[in-house]
Backbone bond lengths (Angstrom), bond angles and torsions (degrees), N, CA, C in turn:
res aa  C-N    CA-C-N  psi(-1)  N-CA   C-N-CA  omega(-1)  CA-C   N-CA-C  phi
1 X - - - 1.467 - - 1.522 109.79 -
2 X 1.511 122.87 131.34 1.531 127.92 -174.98 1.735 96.80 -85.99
3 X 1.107 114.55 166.36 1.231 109.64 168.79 1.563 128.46 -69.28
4 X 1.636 96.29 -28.03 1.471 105.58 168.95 1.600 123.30 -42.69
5 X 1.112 90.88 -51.00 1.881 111.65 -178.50 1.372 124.34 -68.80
6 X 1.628 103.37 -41.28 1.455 114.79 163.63 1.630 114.00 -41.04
7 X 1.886 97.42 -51.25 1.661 106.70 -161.35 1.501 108.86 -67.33
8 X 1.477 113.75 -25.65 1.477 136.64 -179.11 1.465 101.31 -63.43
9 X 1.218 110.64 -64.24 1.376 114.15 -166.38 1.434 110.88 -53.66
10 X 1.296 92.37 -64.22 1.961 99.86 163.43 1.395 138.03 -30.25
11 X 1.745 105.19 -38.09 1.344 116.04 178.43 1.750 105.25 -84.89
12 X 0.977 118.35 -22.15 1.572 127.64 166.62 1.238 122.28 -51.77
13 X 1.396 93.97 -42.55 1.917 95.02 -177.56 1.976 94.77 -86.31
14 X 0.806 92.89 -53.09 1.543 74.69 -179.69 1.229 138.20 -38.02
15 X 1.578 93.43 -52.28 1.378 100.28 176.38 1.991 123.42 -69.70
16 X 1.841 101.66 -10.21 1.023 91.86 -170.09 1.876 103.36 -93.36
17 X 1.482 106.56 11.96 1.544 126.54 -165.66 1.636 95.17 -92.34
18 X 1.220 98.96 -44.28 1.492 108.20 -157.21 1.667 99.04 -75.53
19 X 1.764 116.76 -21.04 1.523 121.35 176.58 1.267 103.05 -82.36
20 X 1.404 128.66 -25.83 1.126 126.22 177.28 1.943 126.93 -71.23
21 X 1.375 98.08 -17.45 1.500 121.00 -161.81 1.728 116.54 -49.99
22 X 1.045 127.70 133.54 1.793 110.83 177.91 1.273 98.48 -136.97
23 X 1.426 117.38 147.85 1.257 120.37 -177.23 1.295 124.34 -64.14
24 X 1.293 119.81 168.62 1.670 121.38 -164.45 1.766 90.36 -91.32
25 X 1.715 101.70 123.21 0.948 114.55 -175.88 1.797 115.21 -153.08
26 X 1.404 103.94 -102.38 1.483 109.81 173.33 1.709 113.67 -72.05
27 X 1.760 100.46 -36.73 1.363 120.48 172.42 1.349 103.07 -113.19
28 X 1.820 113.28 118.20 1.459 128.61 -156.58 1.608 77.65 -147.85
29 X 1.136 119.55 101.42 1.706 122.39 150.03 1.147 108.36 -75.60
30 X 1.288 132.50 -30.98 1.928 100.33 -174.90 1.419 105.79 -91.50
31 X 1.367 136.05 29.83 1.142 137.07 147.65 1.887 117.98 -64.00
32 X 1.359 100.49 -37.53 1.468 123.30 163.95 1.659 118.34 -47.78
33 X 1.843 114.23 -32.01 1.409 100.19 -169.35 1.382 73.26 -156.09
34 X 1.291 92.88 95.15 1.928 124.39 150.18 1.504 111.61 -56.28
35 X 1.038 132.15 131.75 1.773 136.85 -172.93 1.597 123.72 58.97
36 X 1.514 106.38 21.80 1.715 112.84 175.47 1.435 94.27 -106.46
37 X 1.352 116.46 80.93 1.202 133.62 -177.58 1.840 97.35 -58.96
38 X 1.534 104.45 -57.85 1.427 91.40 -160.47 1.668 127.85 -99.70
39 X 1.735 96.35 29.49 1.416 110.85 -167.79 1.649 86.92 -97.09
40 X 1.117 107.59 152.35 2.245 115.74 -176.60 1.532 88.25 -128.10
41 X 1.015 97.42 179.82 1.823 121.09 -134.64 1.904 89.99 -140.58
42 X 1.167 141.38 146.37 1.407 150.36 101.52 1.279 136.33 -85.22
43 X 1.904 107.82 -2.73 1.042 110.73 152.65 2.042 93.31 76.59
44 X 1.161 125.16 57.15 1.680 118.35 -168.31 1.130 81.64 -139.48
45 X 1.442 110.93 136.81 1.694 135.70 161.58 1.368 108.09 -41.84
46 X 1.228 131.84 -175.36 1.667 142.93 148.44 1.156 107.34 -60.20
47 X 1.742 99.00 -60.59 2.033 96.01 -158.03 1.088 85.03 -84.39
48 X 1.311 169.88 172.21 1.801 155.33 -61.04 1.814 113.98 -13.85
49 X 1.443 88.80 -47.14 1.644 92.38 178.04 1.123 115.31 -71.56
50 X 1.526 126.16 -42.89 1.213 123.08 177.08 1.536 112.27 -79.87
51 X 0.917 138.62 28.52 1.506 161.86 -149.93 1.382 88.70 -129.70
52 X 1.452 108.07 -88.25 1.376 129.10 -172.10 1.921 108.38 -34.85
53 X 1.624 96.38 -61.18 1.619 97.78 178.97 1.771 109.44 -46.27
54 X 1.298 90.61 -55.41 1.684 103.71 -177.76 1.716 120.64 -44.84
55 X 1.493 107.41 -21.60 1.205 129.86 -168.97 2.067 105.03 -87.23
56 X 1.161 91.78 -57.65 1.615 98.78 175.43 1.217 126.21 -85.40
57 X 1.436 108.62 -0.29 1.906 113.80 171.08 1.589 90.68 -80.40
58 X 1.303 117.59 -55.26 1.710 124.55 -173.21 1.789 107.07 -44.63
59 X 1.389 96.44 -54.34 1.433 80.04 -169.44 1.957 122.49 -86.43
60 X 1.227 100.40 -9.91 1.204 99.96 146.13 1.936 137.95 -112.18
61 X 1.056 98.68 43.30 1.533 102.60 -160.92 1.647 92.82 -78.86
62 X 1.056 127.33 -25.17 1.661 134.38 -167.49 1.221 113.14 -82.71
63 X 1.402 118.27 -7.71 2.027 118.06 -156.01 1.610 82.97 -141.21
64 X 1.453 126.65 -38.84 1.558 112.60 -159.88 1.579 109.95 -99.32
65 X 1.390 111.86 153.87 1.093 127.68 176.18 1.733 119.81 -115.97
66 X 1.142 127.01 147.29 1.169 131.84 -172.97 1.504 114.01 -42.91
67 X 1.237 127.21 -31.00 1.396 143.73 161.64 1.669 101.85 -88.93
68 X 1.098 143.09 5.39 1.663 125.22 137.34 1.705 110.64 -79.26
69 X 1.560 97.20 -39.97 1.787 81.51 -171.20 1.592 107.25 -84.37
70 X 1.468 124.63 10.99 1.313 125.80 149.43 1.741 127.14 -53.17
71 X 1.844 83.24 -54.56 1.711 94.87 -179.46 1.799 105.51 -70.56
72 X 1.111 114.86 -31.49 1.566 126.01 154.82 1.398 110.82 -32.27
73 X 0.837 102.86 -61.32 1.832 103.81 -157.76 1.576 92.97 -97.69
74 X 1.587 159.06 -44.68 1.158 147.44 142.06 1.182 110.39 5.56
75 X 1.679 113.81 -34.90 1.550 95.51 -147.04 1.868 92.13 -114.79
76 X 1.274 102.46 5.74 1.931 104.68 -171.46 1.565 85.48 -120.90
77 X 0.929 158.82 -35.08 1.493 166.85 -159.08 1.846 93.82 -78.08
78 X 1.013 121.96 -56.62 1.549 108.97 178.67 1.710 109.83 -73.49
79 X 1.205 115.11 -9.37 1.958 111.96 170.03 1.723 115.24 -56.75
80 X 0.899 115.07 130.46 1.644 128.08 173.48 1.335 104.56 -45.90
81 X 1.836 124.85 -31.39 1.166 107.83 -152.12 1.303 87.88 -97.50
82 X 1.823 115.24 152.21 1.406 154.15 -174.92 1.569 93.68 -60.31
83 X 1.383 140.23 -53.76 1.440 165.35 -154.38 1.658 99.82 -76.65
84 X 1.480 98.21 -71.53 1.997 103.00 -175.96 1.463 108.66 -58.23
85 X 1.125 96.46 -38.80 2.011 99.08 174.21 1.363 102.83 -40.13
86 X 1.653 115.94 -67.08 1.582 139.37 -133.82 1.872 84.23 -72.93
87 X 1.195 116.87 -50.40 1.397 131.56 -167.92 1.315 103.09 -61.83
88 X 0.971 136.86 -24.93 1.759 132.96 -153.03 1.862 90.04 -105.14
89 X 1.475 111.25 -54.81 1.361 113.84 154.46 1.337 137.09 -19.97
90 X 1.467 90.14 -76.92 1.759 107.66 167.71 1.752 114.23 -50.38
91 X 1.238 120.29 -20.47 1.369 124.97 173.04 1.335 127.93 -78.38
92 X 0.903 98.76 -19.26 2.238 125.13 -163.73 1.467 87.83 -85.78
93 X 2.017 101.07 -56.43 1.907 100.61 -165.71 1.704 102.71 -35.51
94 X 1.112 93.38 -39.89 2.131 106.99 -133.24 1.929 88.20 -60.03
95 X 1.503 116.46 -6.60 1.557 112.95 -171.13 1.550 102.36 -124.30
96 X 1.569 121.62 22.53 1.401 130.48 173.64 1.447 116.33 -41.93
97 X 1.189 123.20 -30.99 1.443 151.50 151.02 1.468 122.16 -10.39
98 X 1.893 94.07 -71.81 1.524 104.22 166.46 1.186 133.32 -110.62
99 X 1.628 118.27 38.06 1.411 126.44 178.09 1.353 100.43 -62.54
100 X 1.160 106.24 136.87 1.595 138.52 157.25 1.430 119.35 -80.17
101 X 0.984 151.53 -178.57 1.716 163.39 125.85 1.285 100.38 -39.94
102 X 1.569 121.83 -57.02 1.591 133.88 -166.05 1.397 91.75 -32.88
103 X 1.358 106.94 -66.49 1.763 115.71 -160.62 1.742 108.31 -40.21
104 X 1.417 95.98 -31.19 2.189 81.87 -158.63 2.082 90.93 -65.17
105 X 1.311 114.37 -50.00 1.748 82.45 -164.23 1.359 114.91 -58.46
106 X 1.733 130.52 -41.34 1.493 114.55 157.97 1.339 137.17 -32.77
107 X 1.365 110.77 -18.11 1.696 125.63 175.30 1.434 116.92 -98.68
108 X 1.266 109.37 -28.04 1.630 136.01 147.72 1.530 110.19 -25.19
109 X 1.745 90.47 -91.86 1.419 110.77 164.03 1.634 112.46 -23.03
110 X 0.929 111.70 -65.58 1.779 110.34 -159.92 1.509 104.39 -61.97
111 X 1.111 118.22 -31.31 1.613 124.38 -168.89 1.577 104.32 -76.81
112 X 1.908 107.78 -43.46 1.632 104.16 -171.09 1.592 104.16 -84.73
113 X 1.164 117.78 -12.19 1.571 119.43 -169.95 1.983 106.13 -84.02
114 X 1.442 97.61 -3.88 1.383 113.26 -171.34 1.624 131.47 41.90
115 X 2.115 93.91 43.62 1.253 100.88 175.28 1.864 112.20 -102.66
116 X 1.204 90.39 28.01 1.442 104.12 153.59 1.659 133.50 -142.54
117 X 1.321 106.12 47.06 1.578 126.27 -153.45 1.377 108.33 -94.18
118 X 1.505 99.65 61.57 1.342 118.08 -177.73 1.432 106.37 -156.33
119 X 1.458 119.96 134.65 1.394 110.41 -179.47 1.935 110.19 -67.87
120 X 0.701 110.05 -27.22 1.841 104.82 179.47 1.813 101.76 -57.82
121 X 1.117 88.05 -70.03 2.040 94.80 -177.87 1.810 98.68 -40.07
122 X 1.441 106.79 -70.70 1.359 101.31 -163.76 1.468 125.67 -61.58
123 X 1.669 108.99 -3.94 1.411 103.66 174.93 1.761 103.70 -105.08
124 X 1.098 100.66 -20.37 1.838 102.81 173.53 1.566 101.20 -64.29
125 X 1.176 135.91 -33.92 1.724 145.05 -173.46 1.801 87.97 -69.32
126 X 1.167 101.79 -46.28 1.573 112.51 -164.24 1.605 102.15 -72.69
127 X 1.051 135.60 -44.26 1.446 138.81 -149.99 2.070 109.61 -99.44
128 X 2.052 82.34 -40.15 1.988 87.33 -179.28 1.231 110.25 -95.52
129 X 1.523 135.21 -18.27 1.003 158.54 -151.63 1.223 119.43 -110.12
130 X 1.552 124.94 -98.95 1.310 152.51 -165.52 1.440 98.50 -62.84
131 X 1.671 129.79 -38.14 1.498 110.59 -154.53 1.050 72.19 -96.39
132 X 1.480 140.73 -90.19 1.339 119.51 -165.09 1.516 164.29 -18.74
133 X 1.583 93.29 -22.68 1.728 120.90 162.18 1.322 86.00 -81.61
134 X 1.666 144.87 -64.15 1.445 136.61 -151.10 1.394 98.61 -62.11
135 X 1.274 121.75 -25.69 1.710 113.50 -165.78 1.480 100.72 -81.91
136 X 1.313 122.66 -31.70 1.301 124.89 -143.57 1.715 97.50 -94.78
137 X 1.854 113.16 -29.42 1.426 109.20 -169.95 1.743 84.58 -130.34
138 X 1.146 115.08 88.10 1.382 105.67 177.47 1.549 116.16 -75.04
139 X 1.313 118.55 17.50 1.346 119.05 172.08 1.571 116.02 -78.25
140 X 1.563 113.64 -36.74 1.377 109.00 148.84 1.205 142.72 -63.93
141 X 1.101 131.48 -9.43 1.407 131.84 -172.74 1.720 94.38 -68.93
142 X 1.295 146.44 -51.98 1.343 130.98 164.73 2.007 112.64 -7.68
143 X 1.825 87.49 -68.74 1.765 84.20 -172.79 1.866 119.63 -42.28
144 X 1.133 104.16 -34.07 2.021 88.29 173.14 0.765 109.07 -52.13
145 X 1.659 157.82 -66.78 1.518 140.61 171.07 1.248 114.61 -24.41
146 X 1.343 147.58 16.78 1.749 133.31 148.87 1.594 90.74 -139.11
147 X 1.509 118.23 4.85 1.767 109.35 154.56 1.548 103.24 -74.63
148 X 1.295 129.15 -11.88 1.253 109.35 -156.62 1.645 98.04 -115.19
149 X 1.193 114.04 3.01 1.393 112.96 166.88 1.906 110.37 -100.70
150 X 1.124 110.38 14.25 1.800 112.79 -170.24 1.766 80.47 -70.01
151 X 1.563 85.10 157.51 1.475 119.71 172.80 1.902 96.58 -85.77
152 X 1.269 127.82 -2.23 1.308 116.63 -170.91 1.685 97.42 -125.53
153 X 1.415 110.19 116.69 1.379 133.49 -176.38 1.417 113.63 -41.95
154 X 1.039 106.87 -42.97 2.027 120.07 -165.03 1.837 97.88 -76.00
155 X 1.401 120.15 -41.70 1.003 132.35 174.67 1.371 100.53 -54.95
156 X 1.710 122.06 -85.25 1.343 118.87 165.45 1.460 127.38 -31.30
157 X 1.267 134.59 -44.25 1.600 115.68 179.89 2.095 83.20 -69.85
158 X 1.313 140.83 -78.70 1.289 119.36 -175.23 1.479 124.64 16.38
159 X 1.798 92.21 -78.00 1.325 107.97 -166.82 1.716 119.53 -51.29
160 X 1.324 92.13 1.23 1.992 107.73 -173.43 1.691 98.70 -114.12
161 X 1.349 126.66 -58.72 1.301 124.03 -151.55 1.463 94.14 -91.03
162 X 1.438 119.43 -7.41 1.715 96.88 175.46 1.353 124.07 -103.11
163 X 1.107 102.87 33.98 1.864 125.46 -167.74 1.724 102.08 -118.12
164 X 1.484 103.70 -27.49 1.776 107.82 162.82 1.675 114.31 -36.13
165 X 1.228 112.42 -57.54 1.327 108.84 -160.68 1.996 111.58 -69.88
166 X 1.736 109.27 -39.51 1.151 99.60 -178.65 1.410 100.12 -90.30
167 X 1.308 140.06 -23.29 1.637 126.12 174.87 1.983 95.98 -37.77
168 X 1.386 113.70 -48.30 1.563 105.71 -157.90 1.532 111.32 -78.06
169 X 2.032 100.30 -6.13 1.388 76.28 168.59 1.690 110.18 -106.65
170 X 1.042 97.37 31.38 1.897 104.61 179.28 1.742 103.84 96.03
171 X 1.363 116.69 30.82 1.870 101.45 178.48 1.145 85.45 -147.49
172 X 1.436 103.12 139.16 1.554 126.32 150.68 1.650 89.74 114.10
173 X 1.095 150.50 10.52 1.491 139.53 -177.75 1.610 110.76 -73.59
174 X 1.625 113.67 -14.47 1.307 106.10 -178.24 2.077 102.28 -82.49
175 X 1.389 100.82 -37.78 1.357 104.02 -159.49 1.742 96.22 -68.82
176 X 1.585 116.54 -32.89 1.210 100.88 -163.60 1.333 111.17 -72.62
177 X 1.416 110.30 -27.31 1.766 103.33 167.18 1.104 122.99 -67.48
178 X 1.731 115.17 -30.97 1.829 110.57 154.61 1.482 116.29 -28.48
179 X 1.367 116.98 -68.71 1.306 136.07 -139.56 1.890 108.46 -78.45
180 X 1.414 89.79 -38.69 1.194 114.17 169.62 2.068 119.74 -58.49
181 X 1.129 85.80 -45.76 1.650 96.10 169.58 1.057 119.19 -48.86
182 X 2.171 107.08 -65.03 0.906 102.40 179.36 1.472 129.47 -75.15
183 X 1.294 130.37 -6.19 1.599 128.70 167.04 1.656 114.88 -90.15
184 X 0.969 115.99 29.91 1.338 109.32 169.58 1.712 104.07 -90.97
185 X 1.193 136.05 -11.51 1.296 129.52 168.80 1.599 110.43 -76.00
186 X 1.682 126.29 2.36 1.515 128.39 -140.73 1.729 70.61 -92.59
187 X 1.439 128.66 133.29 1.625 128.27 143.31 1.320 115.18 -61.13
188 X 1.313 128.64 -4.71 1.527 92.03 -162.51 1.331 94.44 -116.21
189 X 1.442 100.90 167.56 1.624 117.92 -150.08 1.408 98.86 -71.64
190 X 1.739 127.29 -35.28 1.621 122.19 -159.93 1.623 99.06 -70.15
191 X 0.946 107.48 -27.03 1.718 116.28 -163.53 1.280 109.85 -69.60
192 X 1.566 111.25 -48.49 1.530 144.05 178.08 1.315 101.13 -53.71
193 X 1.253 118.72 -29.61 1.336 110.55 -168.42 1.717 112.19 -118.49
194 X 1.061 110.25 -31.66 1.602 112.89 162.40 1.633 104.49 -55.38
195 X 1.552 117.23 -55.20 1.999 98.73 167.45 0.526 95.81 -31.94
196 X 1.579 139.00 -87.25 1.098 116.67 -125.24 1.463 130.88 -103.59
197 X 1.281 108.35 -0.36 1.764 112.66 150.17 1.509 107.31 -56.00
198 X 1.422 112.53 -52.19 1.441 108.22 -166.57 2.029 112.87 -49.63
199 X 1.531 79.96 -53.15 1.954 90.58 177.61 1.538 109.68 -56.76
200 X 1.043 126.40 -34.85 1.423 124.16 164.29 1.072 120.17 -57.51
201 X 1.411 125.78 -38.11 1.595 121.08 163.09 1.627 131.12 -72.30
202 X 1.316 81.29 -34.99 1.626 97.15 152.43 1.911 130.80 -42.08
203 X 1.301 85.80 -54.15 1.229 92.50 168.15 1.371 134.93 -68.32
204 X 1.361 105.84 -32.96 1.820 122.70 176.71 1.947 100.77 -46.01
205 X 1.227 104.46 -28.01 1.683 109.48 -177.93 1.589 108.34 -114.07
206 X 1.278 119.69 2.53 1.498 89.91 144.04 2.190 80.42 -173.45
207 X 0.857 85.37 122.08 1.898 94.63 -176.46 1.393 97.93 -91.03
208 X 1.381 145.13 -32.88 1.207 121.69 174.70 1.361 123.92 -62.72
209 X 1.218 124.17 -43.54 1.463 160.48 173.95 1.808 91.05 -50.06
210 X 0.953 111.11 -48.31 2.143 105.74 173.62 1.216 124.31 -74.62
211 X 1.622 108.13 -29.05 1.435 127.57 172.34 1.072 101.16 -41.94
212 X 1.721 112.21 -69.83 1.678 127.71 -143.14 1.361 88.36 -79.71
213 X 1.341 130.81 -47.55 1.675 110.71 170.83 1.225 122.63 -20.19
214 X 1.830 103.06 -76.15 1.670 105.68 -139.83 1.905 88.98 -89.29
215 X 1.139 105.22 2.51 2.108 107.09 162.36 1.640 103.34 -69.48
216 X 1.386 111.04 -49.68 1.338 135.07 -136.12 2.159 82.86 -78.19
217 X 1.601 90.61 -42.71 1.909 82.00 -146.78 1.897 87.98 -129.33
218 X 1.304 107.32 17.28 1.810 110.86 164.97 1.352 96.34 -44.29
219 X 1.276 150.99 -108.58 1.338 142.58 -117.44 1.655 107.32 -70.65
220 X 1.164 111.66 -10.92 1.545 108.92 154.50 1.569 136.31 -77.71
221 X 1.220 85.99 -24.63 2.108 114.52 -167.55 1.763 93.48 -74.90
222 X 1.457 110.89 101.33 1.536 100.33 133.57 1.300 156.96 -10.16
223 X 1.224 141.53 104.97 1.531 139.18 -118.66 1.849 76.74 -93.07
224 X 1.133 132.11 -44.36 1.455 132.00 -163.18 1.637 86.81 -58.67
225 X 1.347 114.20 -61.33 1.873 124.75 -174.31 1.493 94.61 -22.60
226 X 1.592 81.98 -85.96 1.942 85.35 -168.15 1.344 125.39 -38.85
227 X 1.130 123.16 -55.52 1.723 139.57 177.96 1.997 89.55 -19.74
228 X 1.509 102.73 -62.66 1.553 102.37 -156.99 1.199 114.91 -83.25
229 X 1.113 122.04 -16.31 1.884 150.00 -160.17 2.163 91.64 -80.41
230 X 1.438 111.42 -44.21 1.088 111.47 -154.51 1.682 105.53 -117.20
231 X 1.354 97.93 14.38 2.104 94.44 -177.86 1.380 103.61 -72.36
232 X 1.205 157.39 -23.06 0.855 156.65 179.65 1.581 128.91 -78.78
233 X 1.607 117.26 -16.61 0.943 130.54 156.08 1.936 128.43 -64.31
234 X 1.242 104.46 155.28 1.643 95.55 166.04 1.503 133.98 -47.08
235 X 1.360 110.92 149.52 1.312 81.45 -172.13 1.665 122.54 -95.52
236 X 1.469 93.66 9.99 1.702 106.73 155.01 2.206 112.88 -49.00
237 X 1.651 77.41 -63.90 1.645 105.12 -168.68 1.779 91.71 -43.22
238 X 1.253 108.63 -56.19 1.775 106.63 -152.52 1.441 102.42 -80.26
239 X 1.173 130.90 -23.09 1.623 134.38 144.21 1.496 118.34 -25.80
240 X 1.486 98.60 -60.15 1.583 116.11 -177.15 1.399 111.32 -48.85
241 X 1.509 94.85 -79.35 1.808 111.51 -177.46 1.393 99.61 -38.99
242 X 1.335 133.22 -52.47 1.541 138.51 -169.86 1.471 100.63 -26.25
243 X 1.457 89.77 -75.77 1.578 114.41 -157.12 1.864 103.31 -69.38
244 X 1.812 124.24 -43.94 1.166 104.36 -167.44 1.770 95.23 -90.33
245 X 1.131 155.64 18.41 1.287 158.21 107.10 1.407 136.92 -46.35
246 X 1.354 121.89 9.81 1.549 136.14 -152.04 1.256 103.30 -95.17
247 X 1.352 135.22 -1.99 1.894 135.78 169.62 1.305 90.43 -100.08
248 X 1.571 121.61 11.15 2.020 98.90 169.85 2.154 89.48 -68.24
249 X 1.395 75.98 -153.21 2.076 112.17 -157.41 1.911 76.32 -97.07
């Protein structure tokens, strides 16, 4: 792919985003992210977008390579809009196939450069992306333990939500309780709450093993943490933890 073509291709989806666009109305996405002042809206469903991705893997599936729909998505990943992000994404998945290692610091990049500084982008990087390279080369999954100490937030919730995909296939349950430990001092609410989705998934593969955690390390655990860590339990059980966890944050 020349760069010319890249920029072409790029301006295609946009422009075919921007035909797609409806005003903020019944469907209002930035109702979704209160204080993302400088993220913009087209206001497009999932399935249109994932339509759209689905649309430009097809017509180039014969000429592009997993490193074209990189330079592809490079070039929609720095756009303001919530939509061109999601699209450039949705393009990368469609070659999950031939992820390399190479890819995670380019995916790195996008998270610390904060051209995905939005929890939707950074967990779509996390969910089409990140878990799927972690499942596929589980020799990286180690590196999130010094993702989860970055000075850059989006990176840190990462270092939690991209461990979803191999926790479900049985890897990474030790690190995510690492990681988890150490961000329970994190204040801010996205973080607070990526633990504890993650520990909730955690648990789906072994629920006793989450119990004795959030017993074990409650008065440290974040009251937001727990809330999400434990929905899946009875609602005897989540009564319990409530109350014998109640000197957490």
């Amino acid at each position: 792919m020349t760069p010319a073509s890249a920029r072409a291709a790029a301006r295609d989806a946009k422009r075919s985003l921007r035909r797609m666009a409806r005003p903020a109305g019944r469907f209002d996405a930035s109702r979704y992210f209160r204080g993302e002042h400088t993220l913009g809206f087209y206001n497009v469903g999932t399935g249109p977008m994932r339509a759209l991705a689905k649309a430009i893997h097809a017509s180039h599936k014969e000429d592009w390579t997993v490193a074209d729909a990189m330079t592809f998505a490079d070039l929609l990943i720095v756009d303001r809009h919530l939509e061109v992000k999601s699209v450039g994404i949705e393009v990368v998945a469609r070659y999950r196939r031939d992820f390399t290692p190479r890819l995670l610091p380019r995916w790195k990049r996008w998270l610390a450069r904060n051209h995905s500084a939005n929890w939707a982008t950074t967990d779509a990087i996390c969910g089409s992306l990140l878990g799927p390279l972690l499942a596929r080369h589980p020799a990286l999954i180690p590196q999130m333990r010094a993702w989860s100490r970055s000075r850059n937030m989006w990176v840190r919730r990462a270092s939690m939500v991209s461990l979803i995909r191999p926790i479900h296939e049985g890897l990474a349950l030790d690190l995510a309780y690492d990681n988890a430990r150490r961000l329970h001092a994190d204040d801010h609410d996205l973080i607070q709450k990526a633990v504890g989705w993650v520990l909730r998934e955690a648990g789906k593969m072994n629920a006793t093993r989450l119990e004795r955690y959030l017993r074990a390390h409650g008065p440290w655990i974040p009251r937001t943490t727990l809330r999400y860590a434990i929905e899946r339990f009875p609602a005897a059980r989540r009564r319990t933890l409530l109350m014998v966890t109640r000197h957490g944050r």
